[in-house]
BAGU-789438 format. One line per 10 residues: number of its first residue (from 0); their letters; for each residue x, y, z of N, C-alpha, C, CB. Coordinates in steps of 0.05 Angstrom, whole numbers. Atoms other than C-alpha are relative to their C-alpha. Glycine has a CB too. Example, Ala and Ser with C-alpha at 12.3 -4.5 7.8 and 13.67 -1.06 7.14 Angstrom:
residues 2
0) as) 18:-24:0:246:-90:156:18:24:0:-20:1:25  -16:-24:-1:273:-21:143:-15:22:14:9:9:-29
end
This chain:
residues 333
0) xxxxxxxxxx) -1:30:-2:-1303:840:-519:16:-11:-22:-29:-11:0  -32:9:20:-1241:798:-554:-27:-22:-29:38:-37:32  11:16:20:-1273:772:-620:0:-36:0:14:11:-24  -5:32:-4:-1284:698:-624:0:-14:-26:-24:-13:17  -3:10:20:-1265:646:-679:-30:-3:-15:15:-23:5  33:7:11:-1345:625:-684:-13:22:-20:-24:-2:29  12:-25:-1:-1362:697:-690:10:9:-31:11:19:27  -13:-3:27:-1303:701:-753:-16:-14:-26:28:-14:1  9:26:27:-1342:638:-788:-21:20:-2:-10:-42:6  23:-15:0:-1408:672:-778:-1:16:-20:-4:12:22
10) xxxxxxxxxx) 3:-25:15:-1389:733:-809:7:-9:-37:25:25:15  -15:4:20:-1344:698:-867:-20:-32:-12:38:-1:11  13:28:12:-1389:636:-875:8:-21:-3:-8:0:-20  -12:19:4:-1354:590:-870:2:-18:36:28:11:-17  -2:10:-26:-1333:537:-812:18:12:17:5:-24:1  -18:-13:-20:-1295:553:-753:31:-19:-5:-15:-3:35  -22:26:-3:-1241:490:-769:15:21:-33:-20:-48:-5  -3:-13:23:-1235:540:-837:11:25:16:-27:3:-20  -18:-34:-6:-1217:608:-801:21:-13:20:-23:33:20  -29:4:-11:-1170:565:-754:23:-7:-17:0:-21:17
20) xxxxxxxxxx) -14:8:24:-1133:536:-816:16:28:-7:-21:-12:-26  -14:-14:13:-1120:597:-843:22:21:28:-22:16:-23  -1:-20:-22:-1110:640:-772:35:-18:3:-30:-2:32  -24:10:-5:-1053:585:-760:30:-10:-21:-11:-19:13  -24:9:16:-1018:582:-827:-3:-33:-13:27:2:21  -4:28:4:-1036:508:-830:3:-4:-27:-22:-16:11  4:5:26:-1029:472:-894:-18:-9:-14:12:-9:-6  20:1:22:-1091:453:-910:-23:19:2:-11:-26:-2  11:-36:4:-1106:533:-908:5:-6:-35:30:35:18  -4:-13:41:-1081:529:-983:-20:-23:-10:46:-5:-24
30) xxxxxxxxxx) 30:9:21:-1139:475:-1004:-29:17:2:-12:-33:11  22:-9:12:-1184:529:-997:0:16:-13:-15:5:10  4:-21:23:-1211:576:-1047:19:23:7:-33:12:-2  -22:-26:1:-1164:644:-1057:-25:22:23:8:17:-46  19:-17:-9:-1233:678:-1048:-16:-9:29:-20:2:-24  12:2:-12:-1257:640:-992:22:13:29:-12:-26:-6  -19:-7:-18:-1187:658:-949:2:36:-3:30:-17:-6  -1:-32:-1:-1198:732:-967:-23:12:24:-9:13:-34  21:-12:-19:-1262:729:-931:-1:-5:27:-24:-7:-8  -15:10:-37:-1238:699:-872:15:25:8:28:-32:2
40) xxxxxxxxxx) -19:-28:-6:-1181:752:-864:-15:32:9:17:6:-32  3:-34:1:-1227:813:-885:-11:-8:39:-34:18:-32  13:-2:-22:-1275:786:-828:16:2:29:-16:-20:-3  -27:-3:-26:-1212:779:-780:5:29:8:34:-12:-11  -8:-30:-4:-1199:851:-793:-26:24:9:15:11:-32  34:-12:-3:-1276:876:-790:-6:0:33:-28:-24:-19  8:-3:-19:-1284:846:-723:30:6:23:-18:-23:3  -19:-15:-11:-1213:871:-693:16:-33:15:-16:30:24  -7:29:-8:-1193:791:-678:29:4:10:-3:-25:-26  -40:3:0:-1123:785:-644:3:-19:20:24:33:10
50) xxxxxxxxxx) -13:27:-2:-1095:714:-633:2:7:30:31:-8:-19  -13:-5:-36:-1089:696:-550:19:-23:-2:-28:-5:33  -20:26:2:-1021:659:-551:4:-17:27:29:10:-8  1:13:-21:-1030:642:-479:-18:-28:-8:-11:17:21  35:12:10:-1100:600:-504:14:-23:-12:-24:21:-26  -13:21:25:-1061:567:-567:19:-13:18:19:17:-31  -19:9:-13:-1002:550:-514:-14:-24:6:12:16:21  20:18:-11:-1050:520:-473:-9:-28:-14:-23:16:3  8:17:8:-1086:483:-519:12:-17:-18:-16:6:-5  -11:8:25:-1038:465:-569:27:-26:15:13:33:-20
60) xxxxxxxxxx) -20:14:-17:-988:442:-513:33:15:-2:0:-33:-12  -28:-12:9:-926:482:-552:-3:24:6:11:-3:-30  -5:-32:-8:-901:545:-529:18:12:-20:14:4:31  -5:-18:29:-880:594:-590:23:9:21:-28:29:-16  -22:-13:-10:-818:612:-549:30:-17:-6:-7:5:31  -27:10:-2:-741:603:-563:18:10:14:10:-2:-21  -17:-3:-22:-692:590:-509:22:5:-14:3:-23:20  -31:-7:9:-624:627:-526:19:-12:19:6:32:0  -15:3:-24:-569:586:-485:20:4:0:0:-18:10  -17:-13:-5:-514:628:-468:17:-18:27:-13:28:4
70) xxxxxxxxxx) -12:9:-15:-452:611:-441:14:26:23:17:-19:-17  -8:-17:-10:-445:659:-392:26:11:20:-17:1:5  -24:-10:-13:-379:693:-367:9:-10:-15:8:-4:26  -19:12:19:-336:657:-413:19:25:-10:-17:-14:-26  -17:-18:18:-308:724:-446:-5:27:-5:2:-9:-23  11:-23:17:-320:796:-464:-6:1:-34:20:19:5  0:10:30:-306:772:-535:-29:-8:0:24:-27:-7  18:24:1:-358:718:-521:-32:15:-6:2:-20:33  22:-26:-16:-401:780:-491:-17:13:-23:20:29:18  9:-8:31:-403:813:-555:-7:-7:-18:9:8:-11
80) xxxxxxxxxx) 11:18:18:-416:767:-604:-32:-11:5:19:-23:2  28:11:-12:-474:736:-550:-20:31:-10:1:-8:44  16:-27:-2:-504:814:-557:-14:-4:-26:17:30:3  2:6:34:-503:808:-643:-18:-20:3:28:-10:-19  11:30:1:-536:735:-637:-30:8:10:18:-26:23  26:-1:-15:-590:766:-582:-14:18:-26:1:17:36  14:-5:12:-606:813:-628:-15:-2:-31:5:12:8  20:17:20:-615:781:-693:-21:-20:10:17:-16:-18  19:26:2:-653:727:-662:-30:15:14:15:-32:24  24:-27:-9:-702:784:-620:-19:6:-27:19:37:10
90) xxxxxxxxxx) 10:-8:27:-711:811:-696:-13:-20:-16:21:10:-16  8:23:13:-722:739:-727:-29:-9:17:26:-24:0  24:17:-30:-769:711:-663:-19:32:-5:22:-5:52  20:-18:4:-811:777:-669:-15:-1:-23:9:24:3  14:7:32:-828:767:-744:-17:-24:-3:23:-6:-22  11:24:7:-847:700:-739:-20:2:29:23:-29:-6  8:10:-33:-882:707:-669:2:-17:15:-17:-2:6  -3:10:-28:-843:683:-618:13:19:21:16:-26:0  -16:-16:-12:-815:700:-564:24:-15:5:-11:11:23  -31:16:-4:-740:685:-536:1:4:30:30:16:-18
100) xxxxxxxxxx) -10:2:-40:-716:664:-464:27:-4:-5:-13:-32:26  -28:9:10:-647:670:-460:12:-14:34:24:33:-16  -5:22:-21:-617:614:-406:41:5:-2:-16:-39:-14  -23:10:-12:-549:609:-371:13:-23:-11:-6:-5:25  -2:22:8:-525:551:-406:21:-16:18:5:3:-26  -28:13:-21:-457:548:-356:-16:-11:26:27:30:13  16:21:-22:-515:518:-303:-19:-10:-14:-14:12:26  23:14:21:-537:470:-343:-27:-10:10:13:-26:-14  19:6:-18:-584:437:-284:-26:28:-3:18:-3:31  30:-10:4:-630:500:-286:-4:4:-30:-6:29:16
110) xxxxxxxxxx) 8:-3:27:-628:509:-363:-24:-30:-3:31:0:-21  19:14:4:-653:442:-361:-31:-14:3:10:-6:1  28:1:-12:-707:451:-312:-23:25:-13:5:4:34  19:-25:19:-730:519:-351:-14:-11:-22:19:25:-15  11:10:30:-739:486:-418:-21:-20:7:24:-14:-20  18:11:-7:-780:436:-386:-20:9:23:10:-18:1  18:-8:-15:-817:485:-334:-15:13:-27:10:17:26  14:-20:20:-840:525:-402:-9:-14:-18:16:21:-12  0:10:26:-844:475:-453:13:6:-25:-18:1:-5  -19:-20:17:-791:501:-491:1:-18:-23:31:9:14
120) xxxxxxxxxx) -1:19:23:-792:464:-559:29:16:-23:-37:0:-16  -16:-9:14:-741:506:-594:26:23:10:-16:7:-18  -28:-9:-15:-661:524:-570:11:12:-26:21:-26:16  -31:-3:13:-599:558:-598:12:2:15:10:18:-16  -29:3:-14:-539:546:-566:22:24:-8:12:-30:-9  -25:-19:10:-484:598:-564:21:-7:19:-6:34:1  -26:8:-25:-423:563:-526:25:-10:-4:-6:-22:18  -20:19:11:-353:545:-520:7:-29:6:20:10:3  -17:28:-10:-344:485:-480:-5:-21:-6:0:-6:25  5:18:8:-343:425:-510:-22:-16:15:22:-8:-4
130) xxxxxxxxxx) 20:17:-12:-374:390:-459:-36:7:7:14:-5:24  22:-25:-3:-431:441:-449:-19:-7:-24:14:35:-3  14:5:20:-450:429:-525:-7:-30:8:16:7:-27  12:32:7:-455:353:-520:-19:1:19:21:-28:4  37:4:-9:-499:351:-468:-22:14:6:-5:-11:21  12:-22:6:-541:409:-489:-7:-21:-19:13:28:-5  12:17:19:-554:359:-550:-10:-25:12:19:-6:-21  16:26:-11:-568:299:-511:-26:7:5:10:-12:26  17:-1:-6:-615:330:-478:-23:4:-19:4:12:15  19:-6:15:-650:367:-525:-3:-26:-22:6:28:-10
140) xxxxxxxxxx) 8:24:14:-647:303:-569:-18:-18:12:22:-15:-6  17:24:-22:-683:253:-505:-28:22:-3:19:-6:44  32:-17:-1:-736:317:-507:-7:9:-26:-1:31:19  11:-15:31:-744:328:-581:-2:29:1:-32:-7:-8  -6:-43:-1:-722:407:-574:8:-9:-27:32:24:26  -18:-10:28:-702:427:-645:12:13:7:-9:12:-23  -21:-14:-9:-636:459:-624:19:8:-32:16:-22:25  -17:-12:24:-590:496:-675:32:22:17:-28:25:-23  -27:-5:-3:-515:513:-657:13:20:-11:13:-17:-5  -7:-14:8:-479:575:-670:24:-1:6:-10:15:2
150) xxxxxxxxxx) -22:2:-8:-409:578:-680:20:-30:10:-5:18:18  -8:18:-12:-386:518:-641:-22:-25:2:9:12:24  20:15:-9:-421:450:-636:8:-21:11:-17:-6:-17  -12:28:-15:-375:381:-620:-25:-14:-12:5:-2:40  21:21:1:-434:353:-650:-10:-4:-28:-24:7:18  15:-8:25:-460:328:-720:-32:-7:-11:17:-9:-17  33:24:3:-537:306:-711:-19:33:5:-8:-38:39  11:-25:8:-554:384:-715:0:18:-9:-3:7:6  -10:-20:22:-548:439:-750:14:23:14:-24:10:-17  -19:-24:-13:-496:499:-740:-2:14:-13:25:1:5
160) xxxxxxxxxx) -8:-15:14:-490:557:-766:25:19:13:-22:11:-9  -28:-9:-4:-424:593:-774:6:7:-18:19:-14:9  -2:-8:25:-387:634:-813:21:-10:-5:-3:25:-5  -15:17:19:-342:621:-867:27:6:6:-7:5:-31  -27:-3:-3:-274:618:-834:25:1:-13:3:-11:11  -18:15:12:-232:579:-874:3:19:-26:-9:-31:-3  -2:-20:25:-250:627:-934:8:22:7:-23:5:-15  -12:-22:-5:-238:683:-899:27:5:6:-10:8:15  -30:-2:-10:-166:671:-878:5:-6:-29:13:-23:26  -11:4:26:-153:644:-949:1:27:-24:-17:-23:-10
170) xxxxxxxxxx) 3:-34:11:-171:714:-969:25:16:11:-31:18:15  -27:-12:-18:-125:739:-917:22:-2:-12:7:-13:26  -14:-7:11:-72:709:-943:13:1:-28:8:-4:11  -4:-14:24:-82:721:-1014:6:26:-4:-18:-3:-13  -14:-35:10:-80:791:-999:25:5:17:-23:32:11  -30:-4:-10:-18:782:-962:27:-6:-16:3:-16:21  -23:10:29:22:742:-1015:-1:23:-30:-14:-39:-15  -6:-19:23:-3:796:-1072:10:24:15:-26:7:-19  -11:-38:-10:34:848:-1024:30:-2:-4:-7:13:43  -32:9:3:100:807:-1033:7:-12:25:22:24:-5
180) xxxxxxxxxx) -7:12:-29:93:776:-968:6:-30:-9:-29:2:25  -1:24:2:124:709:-971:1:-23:41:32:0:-23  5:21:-25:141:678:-902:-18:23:29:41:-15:13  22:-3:-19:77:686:-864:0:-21:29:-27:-7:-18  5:25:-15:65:655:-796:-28:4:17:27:-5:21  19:-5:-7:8:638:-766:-3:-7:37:-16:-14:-21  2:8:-30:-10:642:-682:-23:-9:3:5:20:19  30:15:-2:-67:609:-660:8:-20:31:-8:-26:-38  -7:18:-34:-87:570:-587:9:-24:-8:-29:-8:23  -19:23:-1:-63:506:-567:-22:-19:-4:20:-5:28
190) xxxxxxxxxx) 25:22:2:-124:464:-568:-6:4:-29:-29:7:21  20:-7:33:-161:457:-640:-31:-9:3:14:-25:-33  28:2:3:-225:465:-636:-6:10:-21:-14:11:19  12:5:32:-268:480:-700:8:31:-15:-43:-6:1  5:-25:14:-260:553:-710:32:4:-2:-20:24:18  -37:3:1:-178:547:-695:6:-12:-23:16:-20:25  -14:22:29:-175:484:-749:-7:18:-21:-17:-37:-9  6:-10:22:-215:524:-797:15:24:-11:-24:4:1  -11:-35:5:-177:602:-796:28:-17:-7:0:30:34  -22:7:12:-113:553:-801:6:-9:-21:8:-11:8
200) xxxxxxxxxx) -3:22:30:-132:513:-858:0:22:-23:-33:-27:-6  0:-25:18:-153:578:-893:32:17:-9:-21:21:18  -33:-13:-6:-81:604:-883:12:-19:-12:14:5:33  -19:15:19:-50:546:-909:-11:-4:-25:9:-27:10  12:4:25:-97:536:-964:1:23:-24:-28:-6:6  -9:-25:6:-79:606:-987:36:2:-15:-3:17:30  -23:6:3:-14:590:-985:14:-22:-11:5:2:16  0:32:23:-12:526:-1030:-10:9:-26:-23:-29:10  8:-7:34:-39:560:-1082:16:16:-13:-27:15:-5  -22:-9:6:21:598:-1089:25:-22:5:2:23:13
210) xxxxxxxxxx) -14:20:4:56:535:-1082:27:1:33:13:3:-37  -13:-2:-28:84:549:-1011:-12:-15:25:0:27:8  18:7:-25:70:519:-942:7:11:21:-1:-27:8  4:-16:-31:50:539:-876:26:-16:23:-41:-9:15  -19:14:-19:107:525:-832:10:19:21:25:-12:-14  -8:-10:-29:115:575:-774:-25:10:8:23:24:2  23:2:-21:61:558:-719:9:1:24:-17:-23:-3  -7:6:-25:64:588:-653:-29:-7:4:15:22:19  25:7:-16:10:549:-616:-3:-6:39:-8:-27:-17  -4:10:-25:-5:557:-544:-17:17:14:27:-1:9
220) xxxxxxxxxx) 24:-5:-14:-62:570:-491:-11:31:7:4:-14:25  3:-36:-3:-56:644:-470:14:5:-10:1:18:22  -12:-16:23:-42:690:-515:31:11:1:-17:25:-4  -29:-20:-21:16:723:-469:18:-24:-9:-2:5:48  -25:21:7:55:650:-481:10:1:-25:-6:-28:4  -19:0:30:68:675:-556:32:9:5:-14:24:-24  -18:-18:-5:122:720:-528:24:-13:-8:0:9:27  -21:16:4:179:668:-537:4:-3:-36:-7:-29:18  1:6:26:159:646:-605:6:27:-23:-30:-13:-1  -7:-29:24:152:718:-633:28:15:11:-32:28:1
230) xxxxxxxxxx) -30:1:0:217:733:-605:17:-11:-5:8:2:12  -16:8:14:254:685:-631:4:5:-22:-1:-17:2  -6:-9:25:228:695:-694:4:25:-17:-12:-7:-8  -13:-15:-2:237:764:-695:27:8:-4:-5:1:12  -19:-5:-5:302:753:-678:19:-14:-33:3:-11:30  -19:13:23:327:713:-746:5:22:-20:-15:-26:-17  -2:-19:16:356:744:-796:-26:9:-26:27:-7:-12  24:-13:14:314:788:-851:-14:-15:-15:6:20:-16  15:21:12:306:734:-899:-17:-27:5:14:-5:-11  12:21:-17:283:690:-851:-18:2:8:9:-9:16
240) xxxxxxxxxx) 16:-5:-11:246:730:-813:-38:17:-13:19:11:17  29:-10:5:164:731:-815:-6:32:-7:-16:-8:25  6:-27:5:140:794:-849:-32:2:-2:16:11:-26  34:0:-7:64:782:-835:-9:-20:26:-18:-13:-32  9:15:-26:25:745:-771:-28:-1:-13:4:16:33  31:-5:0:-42:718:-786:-10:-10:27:-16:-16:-24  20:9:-33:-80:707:-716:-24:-11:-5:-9:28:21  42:12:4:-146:668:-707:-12:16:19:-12:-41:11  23:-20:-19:-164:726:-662:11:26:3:-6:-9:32  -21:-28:-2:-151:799:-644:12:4:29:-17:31:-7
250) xxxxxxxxxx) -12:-3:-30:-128:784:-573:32:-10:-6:-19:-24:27  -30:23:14:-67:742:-609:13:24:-15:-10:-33:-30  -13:-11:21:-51:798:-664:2:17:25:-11:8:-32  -25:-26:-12:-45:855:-607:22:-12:19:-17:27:22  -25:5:-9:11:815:-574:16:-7:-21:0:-19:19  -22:-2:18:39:802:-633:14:32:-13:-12:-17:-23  -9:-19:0:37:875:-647:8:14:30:-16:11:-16  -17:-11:-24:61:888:-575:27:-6:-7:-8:-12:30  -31:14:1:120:846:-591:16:6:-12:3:-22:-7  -18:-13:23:136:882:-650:12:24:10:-16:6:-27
260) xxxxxxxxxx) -5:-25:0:130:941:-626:25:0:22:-26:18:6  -16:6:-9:173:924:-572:30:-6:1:-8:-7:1  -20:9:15:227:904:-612:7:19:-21:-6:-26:-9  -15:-31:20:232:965:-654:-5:-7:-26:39:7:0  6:-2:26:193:936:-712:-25:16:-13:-2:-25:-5  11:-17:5:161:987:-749:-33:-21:-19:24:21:-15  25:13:0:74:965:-755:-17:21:-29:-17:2:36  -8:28:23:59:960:-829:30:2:-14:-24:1:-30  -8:-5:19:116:978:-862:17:-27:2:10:27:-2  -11:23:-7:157:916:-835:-7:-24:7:11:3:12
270) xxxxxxxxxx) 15:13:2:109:873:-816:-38:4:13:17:-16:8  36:-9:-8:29:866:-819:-7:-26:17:-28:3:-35  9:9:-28:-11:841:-774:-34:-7:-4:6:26:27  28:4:8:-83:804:-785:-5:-16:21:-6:-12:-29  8:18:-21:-122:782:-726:-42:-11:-13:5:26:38  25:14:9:-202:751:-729:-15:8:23:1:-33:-6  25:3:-21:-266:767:-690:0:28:-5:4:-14:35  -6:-29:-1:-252:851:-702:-18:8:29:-11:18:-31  14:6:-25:-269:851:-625:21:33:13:8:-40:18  -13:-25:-10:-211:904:-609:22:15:-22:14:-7:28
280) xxxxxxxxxx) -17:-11:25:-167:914:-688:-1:25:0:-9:-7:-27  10:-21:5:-201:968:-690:8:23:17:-24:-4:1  -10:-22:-16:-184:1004:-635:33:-10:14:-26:6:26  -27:-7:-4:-113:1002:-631:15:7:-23:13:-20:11  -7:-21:5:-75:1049:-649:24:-2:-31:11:11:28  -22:1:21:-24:1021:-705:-29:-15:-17:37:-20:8  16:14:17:-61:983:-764:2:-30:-5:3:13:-23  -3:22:-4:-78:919:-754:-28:-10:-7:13:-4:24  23:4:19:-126:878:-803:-18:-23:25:12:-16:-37  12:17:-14:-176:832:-771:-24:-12:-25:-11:16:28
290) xxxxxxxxxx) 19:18:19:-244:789:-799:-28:5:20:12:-39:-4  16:7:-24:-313:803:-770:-25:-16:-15:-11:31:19  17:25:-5:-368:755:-764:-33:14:-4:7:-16:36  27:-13:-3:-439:769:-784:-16:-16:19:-15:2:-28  16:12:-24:-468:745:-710:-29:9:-8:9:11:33  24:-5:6:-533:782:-719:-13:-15:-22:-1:25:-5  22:11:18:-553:756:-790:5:-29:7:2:9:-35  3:29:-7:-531:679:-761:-16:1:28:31:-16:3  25:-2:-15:-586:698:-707:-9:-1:-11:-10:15:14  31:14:14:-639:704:-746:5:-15:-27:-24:26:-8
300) xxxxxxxxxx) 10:23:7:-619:647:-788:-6:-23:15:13:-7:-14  -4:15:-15:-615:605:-729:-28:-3:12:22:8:15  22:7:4:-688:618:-719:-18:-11:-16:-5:11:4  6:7:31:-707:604:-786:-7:-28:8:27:2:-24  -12:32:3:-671:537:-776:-15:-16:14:30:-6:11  16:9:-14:-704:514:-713:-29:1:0:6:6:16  21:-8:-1:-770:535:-724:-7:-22:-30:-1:34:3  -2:21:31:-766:489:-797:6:-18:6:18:3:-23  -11:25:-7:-737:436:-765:-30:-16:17:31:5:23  21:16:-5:-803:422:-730:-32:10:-21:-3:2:36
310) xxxxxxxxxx) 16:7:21:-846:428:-794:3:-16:-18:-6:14:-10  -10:21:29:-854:386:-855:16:11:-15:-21:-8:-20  -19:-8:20:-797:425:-883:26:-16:14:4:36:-6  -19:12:-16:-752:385:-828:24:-10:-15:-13:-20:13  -23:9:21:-722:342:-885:16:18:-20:-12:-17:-17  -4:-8:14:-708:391:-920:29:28:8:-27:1:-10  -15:-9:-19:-662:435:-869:34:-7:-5:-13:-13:25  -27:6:-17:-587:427:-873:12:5:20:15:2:-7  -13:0:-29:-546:410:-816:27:29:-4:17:-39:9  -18:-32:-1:-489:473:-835:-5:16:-20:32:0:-2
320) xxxxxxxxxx) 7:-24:14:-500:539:-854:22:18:1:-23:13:10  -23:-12:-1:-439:584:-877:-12:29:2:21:-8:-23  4:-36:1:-447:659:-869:30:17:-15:-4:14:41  -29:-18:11:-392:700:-911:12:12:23:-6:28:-22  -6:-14:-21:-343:741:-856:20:21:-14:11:-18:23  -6:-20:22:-322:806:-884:26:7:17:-26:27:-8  -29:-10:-14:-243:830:-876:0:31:-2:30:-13:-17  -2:-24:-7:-229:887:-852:33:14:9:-20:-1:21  -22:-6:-4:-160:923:-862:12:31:-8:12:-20:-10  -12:-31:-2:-135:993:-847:31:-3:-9:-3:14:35
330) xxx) -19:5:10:-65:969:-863:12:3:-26:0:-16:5  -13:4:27:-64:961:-939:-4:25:-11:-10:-24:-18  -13:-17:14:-34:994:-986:-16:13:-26:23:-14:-7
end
């Protein structure tokens, strides 16, 4: 027979409004005695007590679960990163006891009917489309969800976490300029969205501190449309021509190293090659640097975050959280 709270006081002497206090963490668990919360516990453990979270759901009204909302199909890239994210936040949501639902976010109509068939009080978002994020925040703003944003948000009334782009490219090309690299160029899509502005700014900000600027940008939607740009420049003479590529991704640096290679330029000795996300650097076959992303440990901060956001630590929460992103280069010397 499942032990009962009455049954805890009984044993521990105390009230039952006293072994819920402490059973739930509450805070006015710490106005009682050290010794009187020991005896509560032992008696928890004496009579074999284990929490029914259905019961607490029930009665409490909140359901201990966080919705993961995935933008699904978007990318293999996208794919992999979503995997890292599931499983830090699996690892985070198990520690703290919850559980996780992870939602479709590209149909937003049933995401929105899930979170409100479950009572879902606490989201993370993992998405690209601008429009996807905003009204992912409306909503969860009109329903009081504590929502927390990974990577991407279009939004500033919540918190994101993401990692530290802008530093990481500025790394990049510090270690490109102490190689003697002077004219760097950088490729990157055609749109600017947050993670594009930031890997560029890092690149030029790198490059100002050596008192140089960023001035050869091919920018444009699919990656395949660099082809023009890196053939032209290719084509200038030596002193002219780029002897490094930084990419804001590794789908960008292997056409830039297609292009080279193509062209009969030898991959590092003539020019290097740094892409971001280390999604495929790795596996191709010449040496080509990239940047990867700690997705997993911005999962389980991303539970952290939400789960604080609806306690009295709320105020205390900032809205961005940087994560370091470690480089990674088989290339150097």
């Amino acid at each position: 027979m499942r032990a009962t709270l009455t049954q805890i006081a009984k044993r521990a002497g105390v009230s039952t409004a006293a072994v819920s206090q402490v059973l739930n963490n509450h805070p006015h668990a710490q106005t009682l005695r050290p010794e009187t919360r020991k005896r509560i516990l032992e008696a928890v453990r004496e009579l074999g007590y284990c929490r029914n979270e259905n019961a607490a759901e029930i009665r409490t009204g909140v359901t201990k679960t966080i919705a993961l909302l995935l933008e699904f199909g978007h990318s293999s890239v996208h794919g992999e990163a979503a995997g890292e994210i599931l499983m830090g936040l699996l690892n985070a949501a198990s520690e703290s006891g919850y559980n996780v639902k992870v939602c479709n976010a590209a149909d937003l109509e049933h995401t929105r009917r899930e979170l409100l068939k479950y009572g879902i009080q606490y989201a993370v978002c993992f998405a690209f489309s601008r429009l996807l994020q905003h009204e992912i925040g409306e909503f969860c703003r009109d329903r009081k969800i504590s929502l927390c944003y990974i990577q991407e948000s279009g939004r500033d009334d919540f918190p994101l976490v993401y990692s530290d782009d802008r530093a990481a490219m500025r790394e990049v090309a510090r270690l490109l300029l102490a190689e003697g690299h002077r004219r760097i160029a950088v490729v990157k899509p055609e749109d600017d969205v947050r993670y594009s502005v930031e890997r560029c700014t890092g690149v030029a900000e790198g490059l100002r501190e050596h008192g140089l600027k960023l001035e050869l940008i091919s920018a444009h939607y699919d990656p395949q449309d660099h082809f023009a740009d890196l053939e032209r420049w290719f084509d200038l003479p030596e002193p002219e021509r780029p002897t490094a590529f930084v990419c804001t991704d590794d789908n960008r640096a292997a056409e830039v190293l297609i292009t080279a290679l193509r062209l009969g330029i030898r991959i590092p000795e003539q020019c290097r090659i740094f892409g971001f996300g280390d999604t495929i650097a790795g596996r191709l076959y010449f040496p080509v640097g990239t940047v990867s992303q700690p997705f997993k440990e911005m999962g389980e901060a991303a539970v952290k975050i939400v789960t604080a956001r609806k306690s009295e630590e709320a105020g205390k929460v900032p809205l961005l959280h940087l994560f370091p992103a470690v480089l990674k280069d088989p290339g150097r010397k």
